[in-house]
One Martini backbone bead per residue (centre of mass of N, CA, C, O) as a GRO file, in nm:
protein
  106
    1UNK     BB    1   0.099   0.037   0.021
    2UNK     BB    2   0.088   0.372  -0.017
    3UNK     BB    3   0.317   0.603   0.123
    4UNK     BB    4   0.247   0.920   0.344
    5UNK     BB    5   0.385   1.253   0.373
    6UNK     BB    6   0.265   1.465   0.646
    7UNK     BB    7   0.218   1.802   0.626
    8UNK     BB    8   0.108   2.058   0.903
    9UNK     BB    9  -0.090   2.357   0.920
   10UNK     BB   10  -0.226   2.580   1.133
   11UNK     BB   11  -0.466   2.765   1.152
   12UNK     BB   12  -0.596   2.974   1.378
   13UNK     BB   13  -0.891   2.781   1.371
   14UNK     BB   14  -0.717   2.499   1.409
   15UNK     BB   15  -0.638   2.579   1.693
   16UNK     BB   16  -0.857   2.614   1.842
   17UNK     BB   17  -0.957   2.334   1.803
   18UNK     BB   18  -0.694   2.187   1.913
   19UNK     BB   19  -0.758   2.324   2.221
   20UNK     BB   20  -1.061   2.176   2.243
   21UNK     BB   21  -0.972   1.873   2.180
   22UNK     BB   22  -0.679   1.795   2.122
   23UNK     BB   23  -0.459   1.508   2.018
   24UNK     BB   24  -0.633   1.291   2.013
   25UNK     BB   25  -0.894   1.421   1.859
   26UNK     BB   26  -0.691   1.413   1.599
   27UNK     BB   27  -0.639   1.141   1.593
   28UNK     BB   28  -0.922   1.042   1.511
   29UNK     BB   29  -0.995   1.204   1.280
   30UNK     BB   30  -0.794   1.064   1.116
   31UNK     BB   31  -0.853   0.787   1.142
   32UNK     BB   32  -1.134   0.802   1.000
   33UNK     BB   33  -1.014   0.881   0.724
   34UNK     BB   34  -0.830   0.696   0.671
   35UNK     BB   35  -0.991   0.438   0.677
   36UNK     BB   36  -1.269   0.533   0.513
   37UNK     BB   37  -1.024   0.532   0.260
   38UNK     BB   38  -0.852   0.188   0.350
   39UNK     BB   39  -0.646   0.315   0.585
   40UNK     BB   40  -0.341   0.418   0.761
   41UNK     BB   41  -0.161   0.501   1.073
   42UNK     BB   42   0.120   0.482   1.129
   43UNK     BB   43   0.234   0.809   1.210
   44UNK     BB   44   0.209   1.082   1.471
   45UNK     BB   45   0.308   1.410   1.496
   46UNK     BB   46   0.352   1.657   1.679
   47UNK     BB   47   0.493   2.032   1.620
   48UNK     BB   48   0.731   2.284   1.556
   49UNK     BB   49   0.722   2.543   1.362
   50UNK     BB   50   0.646   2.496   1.029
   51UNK     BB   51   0.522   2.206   1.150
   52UNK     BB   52   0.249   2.066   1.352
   53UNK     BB   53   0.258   1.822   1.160
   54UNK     BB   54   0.263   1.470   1.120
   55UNK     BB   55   0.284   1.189   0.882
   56UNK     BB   56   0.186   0.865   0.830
   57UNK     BB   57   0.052   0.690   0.514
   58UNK     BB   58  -0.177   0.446   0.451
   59UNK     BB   59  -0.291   0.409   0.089
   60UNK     BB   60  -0.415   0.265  -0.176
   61UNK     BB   61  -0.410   0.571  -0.352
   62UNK     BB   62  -0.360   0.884  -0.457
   63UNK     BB   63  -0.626   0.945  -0.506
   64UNK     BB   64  -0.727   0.916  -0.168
   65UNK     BB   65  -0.527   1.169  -0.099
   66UNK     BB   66  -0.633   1.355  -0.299
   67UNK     BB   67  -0.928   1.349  -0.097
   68UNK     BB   68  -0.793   1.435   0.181
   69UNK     BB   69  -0.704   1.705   0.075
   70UNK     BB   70  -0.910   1.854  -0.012
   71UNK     BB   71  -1.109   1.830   0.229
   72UNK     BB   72  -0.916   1.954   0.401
   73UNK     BB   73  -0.825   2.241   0.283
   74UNK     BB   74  -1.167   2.308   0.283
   75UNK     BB   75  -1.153   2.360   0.602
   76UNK     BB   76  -0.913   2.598   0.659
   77UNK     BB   77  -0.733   2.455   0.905
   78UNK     BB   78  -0.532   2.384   0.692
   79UNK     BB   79  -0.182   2.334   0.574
   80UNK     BB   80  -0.068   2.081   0.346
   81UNK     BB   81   0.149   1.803   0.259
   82UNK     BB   82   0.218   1.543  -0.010
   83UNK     BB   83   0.461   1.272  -0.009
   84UNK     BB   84   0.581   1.024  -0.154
   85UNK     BB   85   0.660   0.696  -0.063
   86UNK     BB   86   0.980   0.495  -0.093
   87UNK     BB   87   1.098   0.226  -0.150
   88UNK     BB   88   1.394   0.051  -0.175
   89UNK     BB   89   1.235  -0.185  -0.391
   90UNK     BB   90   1.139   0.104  -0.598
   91UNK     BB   91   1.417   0.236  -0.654
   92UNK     BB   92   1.545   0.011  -0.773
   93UNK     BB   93   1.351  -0.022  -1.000
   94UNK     BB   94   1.405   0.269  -1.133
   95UNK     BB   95   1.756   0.195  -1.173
   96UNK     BB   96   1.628  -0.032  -1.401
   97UNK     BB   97   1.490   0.147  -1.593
   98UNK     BB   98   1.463   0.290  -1.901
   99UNK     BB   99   1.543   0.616  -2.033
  100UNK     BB  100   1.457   0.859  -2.291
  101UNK     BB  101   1.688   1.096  -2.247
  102UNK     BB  102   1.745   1.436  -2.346
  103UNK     BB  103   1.903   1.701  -2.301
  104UNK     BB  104   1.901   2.026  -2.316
  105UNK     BB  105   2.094   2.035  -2.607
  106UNK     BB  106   2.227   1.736  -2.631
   0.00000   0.00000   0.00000
């Protein structure tokens, strides 16, 4: 299943919400989303600087995550980024393929 890192800034509006329910009520939400739609969280981690949240998920596909990327950035609360986490032999399986590339110039 493929793996995604997930970090997010909560908006002025989105610490409110965190201030009053916690991390764990922030914890069952995030779980509630990603197993409806067929995944699991691996890890969540709150923290301070430039993200407040950090996470890795479990998601079936793609789809999935840009499903939960959107319905979540439409709700204001979150600022997030998400990133495809690749397996040490899924790299190796890429760095066996040939590509057909010539540089610009080339």
């Amino acid at each position: 299943m493929p793996k995604f890192l997930i970090q997010a800034s909560y908006t002025p509006e989105g610490t409110k919400g965190l201030l009053g329910e916690g991390a764990s009520g922030r914890r069952e939400a995030v779980e509630r989303v990603v197993a409806g739609l067929g995944g699991t969280v691996e890890a969540m981690y709150f923290a301070f600087g430039e993200d407040d949240l950090v996470c890795i998920l479990d998601l079936p596909d793609p789809v999935a995550m840009a499903a939960a990327s959107l319905t979540v950035k439409a709700s204001g609360a979150l600022r997030t980024r998400a990133t495809p986490l690749l397996t040490l032999d899924e790299v190796d399986e890429a760095t066996r393929r040939q590509v057909p590339f010539r540089a610009p110039g080339a």
